[in-house]
C-alpha positions, 0 to 999 in steps of 0.5 A: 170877609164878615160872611165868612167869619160869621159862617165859621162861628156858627159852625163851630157852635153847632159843633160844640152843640152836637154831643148834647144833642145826641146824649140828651132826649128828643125834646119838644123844648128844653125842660121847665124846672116843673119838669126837671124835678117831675123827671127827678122823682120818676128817676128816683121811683124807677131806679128803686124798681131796678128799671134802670133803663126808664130812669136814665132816660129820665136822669137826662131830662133833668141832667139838661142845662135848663134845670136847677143847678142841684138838680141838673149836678144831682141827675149827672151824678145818678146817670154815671151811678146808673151806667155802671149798674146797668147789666148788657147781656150779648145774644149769639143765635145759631141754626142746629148745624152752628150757622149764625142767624142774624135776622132774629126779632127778640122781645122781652117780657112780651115787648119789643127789644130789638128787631134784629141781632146785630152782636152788640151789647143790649142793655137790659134791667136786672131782675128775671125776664123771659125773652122770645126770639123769632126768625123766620123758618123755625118756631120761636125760642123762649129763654128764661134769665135771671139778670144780675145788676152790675153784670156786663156783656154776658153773653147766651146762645140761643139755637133755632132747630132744636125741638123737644122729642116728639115734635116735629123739627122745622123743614130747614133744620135737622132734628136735635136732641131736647134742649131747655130752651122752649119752642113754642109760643106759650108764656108761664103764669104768674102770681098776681099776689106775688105782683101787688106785693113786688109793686108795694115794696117797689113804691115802699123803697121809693119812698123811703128814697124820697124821704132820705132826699128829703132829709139831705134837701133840709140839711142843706137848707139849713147851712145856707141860712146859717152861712147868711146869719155869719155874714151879717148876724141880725140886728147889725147893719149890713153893706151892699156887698153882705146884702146881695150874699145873704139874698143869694143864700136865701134864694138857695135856702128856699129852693132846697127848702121846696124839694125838701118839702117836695120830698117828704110828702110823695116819699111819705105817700108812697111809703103808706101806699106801699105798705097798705099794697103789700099786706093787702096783697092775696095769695090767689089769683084774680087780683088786680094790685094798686099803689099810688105813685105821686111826684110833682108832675104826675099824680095818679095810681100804679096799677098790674096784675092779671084777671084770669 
């Protein structure tokens, strides 16, 4: 009987357990509180780059039940935020006489995305993204879209078979008229100018994100310590019970203080950073753009662009 009950308790706590695990990331151990607020500042960065998927992933780093309590409600909230904001677009791909084709790799942006369309939903950043899809039998397919933030289950047909006049059509489909979907295996240019100044304002906006928090951190800092000066005023003796309130607000107060602090100062240097990266960025190729990016986690510089 005592096997028996204990075995039925544990198998109701791996249960309970089980949706935590599948929402959350694999994790070598539960995240430190070094790691909740590094994953905090990444998901501020990513989210002002519209790299919504990236920074989910690093909301549910710091929404673990290891993390500070601000932090951890704070990373919950974003996720939602997020979720909502994060555009699906559906891909229907078709032969030239309409069959479905299943079996089609896709990237986008020269990355992998998914290997195989399945009809499902793909959850995707908004911004322009060239995508390229495979299959076997026909020369690949590139598309080019503008996803707009908020979008849902947007749906494009992607038709193998059809190749512009003057090339020759793949031997298992027919020949069809010229569609705005390229079929070859060349990628457009682009301006690195145009890249240094997206990632300058990038880091811009996520500095002034930081420094907002950073301002929020400070206000709430200074209610707890005044909430403690109402309990017991200086000067006056206080009971035990006052003493353990006051210890507690003050241990609030400093770690709201601490973000605070934390805030200001990457917020600052990626605002500065930002902006040095986007009136130093050329009109010309051959450029490579640099910005620094700065948490308590990570320190280091963003570097993109192209030498061509």
């Amino acid at each position: 009987m005592f096997r028996s009950t204990n075995l039925s308790k544990l198998a109701v706590a791996v249960l309970g357990l089980a949706p935590a695990l599948v929402e959350r990331p694999a994790l070598a151990a539960d995240p430190t509180t070094a790691d909740c607020l590094s994953a905090n500042e990444h998901a501020i960065s990513l989210r002002a780059q519209h790299k919504l998927r990236d920074a989910r992933s690093q909301l549910l780093v710091c929404a673990a039940a290891t993390c500070p309590a601000d932090v951890r409600n704070e990373c919950t909230r974003r996720v939602e935020d997020v979720n909502k904001s994060m555009p699906t677009l559906v891909f229907e791909a078709k032969d030239a006489a309409g069959n479905d084709l299943s079996g089609v790799r896709v990237t986008m942006d020269e990355q992998p995305l998914v290997e195989r369309l399945e009809g499902t939903a793909l959850s995707i950043d908004p911004g322009e993204h060239q995508f390229a899809f495979e299959t076997q039998g026909y020369p690949k397919v590139w598309k080019q879209l503008v996803i707009r933030e908020g979008e849902k289950e947007r749906r494009e047909r992607v038709v193998f078979g059809e190749t512009p006049a003057g090339l020759e059509a793949p031997t298992t489909g027919g020949v069809g008229a010229s569609s705005p979907q390229r079929n070859d295996t060349s990628s457009p240019t682009r301006n690195p100018g145009a890249i240094q100044r997206t990632v300058g304002w990038s880091a811009t906006g996520a500095g002034a994100v930081g420094i907002v928090l950073g301002v929020v951190f400070t206000v709430q800092k200074n209610s707890k310590n005044d909430e403690a000066d109402r309990i017991c005023p200086s000067g006056m003796g206080c009971n035990d019970g006052d003493n353990a309130k006051i210890g507690s607000l003050t241990d609030q107060a400093n770690t709201k203080g601490t973000l605070a602090a934390i805030s200001f100062v990457t917020g600052g240097l990626l605002v500065a950073g930002g902006l040095v990266a986007v009136f130093t960025a050329p009109d010309k190729s051959k450029t490579i753009a640099i910005a620094p990016a700065l948490s308590p986690g990570f320190h280091g510089l963003i570097v993109a662009g192209e030498i061509w």
